[in-house]
BABA-844020 format. One record per residue (C-alpha): residue in one letter; chain; x, y, z. Coordinates in nm, 2 decimals. Layout:
BEGIN
<r><aa>A</aa><ch>A</ch><east>X</east><north>Y</north><up>Z</up></r>
...
! end
This chain:
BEGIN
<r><aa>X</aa><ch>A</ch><east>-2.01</east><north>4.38</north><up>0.55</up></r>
<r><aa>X</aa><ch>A</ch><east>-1.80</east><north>4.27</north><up>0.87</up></r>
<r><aa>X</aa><ch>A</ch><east>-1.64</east><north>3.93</north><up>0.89</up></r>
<r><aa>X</aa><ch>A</ch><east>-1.50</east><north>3.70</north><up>1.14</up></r>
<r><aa>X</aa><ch>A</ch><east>-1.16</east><north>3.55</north><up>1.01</up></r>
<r><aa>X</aa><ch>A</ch><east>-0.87</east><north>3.33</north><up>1.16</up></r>
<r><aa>X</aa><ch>A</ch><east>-0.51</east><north>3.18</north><up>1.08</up></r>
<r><aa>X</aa><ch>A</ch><east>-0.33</east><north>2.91</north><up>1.26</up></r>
<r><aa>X</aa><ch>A</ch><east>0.03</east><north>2.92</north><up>1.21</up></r>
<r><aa>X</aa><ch>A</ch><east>0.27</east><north>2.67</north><up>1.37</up></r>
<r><aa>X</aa><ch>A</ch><east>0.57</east><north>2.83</north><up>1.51</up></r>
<r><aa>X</aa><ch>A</ch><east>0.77</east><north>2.49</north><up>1.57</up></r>
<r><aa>X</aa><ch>A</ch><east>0.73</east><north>2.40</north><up>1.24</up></r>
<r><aa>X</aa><ch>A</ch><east>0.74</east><north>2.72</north><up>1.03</up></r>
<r><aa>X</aa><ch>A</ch><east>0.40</east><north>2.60</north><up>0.84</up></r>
<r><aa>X</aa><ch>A</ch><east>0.01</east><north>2.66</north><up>0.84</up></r>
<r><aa>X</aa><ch>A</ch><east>-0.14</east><north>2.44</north><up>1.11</up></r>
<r><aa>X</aa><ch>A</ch><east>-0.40</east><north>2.20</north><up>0.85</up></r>
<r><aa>X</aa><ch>A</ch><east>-0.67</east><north>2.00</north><up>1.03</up></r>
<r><aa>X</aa><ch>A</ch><east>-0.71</east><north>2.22</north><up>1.30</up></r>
<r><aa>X</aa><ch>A</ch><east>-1.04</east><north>2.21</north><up>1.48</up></r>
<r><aa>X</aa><ch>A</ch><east>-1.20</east><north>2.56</north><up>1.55</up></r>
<r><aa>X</aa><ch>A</ch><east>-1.52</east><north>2.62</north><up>1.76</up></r>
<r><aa>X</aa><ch>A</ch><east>-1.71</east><north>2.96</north><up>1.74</up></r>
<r><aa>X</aa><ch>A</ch><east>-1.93</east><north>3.08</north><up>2.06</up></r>
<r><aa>X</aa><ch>A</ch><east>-2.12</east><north>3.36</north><up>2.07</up></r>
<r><aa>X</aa><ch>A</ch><east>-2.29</east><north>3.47</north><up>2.42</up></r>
<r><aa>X</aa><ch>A</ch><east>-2.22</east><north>3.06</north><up>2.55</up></r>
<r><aa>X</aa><ch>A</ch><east>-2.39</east><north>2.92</north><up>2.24</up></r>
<r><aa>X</aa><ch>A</ch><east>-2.18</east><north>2.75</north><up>1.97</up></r>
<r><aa>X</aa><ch>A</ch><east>-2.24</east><north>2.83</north><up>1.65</up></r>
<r><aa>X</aa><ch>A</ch><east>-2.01</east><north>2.70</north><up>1.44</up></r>
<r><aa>X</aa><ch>A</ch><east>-1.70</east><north>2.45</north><up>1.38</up></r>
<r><aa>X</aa><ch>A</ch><east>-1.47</east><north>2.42</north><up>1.11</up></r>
<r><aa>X</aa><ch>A</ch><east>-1.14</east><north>2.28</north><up>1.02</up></r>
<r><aa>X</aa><ch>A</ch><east>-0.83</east><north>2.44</north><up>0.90</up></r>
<r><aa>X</aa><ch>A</ch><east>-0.74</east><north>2.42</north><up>0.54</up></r>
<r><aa>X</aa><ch>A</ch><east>-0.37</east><north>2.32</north><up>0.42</up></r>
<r><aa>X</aa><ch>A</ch><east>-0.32</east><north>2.67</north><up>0.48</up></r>
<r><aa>X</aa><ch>A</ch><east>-0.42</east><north>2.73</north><up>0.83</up></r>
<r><aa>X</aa><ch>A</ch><east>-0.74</east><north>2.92</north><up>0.74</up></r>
<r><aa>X</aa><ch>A</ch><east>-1.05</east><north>2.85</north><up>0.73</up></r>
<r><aa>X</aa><ch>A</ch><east>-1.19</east><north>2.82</north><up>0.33</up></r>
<r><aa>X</aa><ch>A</ch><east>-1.44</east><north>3.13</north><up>0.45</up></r>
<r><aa>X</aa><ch>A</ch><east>-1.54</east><north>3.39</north><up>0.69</up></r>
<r><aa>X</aa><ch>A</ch><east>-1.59</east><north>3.18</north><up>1.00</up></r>
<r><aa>X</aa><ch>A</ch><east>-1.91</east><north>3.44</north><up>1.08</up></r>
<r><aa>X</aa><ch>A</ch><east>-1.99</east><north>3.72</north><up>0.82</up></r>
<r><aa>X</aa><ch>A</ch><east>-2.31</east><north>3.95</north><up>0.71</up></r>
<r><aa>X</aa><ch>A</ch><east>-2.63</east><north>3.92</north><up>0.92</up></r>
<r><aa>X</aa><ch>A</ch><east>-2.45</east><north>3.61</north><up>1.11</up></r>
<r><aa>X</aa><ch>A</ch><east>-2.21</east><north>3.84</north><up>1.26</up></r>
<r><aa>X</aa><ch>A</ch><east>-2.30</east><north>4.08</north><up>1.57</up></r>
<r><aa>X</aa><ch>A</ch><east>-2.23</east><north>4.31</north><up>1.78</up></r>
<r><aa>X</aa><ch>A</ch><east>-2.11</east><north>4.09</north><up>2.16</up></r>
<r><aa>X</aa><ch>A</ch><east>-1.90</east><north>3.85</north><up>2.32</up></r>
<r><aa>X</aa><ch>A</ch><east>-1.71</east><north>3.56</north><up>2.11</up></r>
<r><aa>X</aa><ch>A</ch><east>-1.44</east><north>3.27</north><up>2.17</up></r>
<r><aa>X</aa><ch>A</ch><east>-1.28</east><north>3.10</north><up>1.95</up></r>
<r><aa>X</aa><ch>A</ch><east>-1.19</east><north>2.72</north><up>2.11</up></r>
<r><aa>X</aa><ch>A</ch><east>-0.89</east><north>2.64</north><up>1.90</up></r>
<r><aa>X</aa><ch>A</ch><east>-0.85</east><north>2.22</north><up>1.95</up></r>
<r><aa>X</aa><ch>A</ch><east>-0.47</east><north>2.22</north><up>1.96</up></r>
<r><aa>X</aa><ch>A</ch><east>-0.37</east><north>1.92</north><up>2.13</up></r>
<r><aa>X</aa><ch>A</ch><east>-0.58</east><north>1.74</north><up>1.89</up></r>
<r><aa>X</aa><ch>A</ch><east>-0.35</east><north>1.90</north><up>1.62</up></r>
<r><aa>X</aa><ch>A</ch><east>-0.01</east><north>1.83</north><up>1.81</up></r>
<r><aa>X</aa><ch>A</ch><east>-0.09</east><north>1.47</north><up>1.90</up></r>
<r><aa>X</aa><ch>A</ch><east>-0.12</east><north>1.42</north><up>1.53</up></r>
<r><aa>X</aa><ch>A</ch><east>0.18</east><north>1.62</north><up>1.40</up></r>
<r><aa>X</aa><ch>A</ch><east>0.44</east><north>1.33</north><up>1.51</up></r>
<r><aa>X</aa><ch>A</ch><east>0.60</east><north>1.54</north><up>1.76</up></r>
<r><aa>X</aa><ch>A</ch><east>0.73</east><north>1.34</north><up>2.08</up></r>
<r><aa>X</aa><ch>A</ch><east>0.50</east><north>1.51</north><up>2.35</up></r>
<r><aa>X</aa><ch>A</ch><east>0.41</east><north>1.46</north><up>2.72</up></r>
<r><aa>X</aa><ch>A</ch><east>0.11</east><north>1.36</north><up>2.86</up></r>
<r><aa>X</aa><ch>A</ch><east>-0.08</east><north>1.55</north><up>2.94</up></r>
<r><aa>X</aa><ch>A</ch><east>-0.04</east><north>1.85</north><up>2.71</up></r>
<r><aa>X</aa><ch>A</ch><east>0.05</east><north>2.16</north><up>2.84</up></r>
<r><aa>X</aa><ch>A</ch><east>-0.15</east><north>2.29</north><up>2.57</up></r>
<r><aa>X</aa><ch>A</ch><east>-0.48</east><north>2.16</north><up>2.44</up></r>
<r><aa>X</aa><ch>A</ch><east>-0.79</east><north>2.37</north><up>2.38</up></r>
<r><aa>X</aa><ch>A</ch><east>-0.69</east><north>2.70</north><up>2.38</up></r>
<r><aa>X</aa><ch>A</ch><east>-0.98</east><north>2.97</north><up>2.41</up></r>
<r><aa>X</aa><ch>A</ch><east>-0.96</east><north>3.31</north><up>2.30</up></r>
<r><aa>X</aa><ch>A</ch><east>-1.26</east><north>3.56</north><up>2.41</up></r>
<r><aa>X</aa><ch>A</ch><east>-1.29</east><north>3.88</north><up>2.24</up></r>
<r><aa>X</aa><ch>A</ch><east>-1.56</east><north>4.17</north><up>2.19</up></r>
<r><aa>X</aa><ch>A</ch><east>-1.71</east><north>4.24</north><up>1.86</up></r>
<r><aa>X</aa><ch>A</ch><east>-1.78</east><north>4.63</north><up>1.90</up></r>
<r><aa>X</aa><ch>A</ch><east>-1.86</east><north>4.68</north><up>1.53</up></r>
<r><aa>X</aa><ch>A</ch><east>-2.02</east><north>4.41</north><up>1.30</up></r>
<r><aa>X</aa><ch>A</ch><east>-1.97</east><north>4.62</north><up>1.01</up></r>
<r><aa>X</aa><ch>A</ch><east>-1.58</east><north>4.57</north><up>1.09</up></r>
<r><aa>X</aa><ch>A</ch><east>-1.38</east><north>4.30</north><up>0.97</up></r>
<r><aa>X</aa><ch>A</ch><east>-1.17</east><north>4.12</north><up>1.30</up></r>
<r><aa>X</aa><ch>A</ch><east>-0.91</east><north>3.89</north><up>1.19</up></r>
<r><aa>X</aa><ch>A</ch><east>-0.81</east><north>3.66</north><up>1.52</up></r>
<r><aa>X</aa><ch>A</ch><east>-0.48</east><north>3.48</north><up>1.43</up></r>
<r><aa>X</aa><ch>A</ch><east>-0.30</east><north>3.19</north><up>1.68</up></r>
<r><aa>X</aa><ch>A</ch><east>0.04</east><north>3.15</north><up>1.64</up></r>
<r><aa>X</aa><ch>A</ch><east>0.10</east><north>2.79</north><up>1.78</up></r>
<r><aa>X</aa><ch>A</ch><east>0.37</east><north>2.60</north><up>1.94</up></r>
<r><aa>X</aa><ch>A</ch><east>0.37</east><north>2.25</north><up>2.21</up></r>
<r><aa>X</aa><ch>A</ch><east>0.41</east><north>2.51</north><up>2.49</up></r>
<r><aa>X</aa><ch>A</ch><east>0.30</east><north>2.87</north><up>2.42</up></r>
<r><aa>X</aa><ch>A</ch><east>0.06</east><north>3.08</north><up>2.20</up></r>
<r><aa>X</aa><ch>A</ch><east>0.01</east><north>3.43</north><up>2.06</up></r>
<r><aa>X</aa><ch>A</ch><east>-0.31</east><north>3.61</north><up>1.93</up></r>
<r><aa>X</aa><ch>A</ch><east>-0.35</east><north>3.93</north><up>1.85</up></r>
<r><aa>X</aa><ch>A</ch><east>-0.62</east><north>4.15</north><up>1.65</up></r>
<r><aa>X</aa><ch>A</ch><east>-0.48</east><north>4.16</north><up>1.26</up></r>
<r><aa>X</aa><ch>A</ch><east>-0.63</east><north>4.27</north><up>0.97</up></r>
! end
């Protein structure tokens, strides 16, 4: 059964990013928003089974949301604040595992497992 998963890591702090707001598009429609647990995940497959297909996602990670609250001294406006991450979905039999590693003024993603 394939599954849509994510982790937010902060990299300025060494720690899970908790209270994170995620949205899930699909095709320009979203579908689903969650919030991330003390440990930077989400507490299930953010799409899995029948909900999952084969097409075009984003995944609208609300990071300046996150930052603002973290107590960190930051300019206005944010260089970062939502950060979207598109992505094909080949196989929805496959698991795809979309991690963000976070900081005030640069990112990372990359396809994990």
């Amino acid at each position: 059964m394939g599954r849509l998963t994510t982790h937010v890591l902060d990299t300025a702090t060494g720690k899970p990013a908790a209270g994170l707001a995620i949205e899930v598009w699909r095709g320009g429609e979203r579908v689903k928003v969650i919030t991330t647990n003390d440990d930077g995940r989400a507490d299930a497959p953010l799409l899995e089974g029948d909900d999952l297909s084969t097409g075009r996602y984003e995944l609208r990670f609300h990071a300046g949301d996150y930052l603002r609250s973290s107590g960190i001294e930051l300019p206005e406006p944010l260089f970062l604040d939502v950060i979207p991450i598109s992505f094909g979905i080949s196989d929805a039999s496959a698991h795809y595992h979309v991690p963000l590693l976070l900081s005030p003024f640069g990112y990372s993603t990359y396809r994990g497992s």
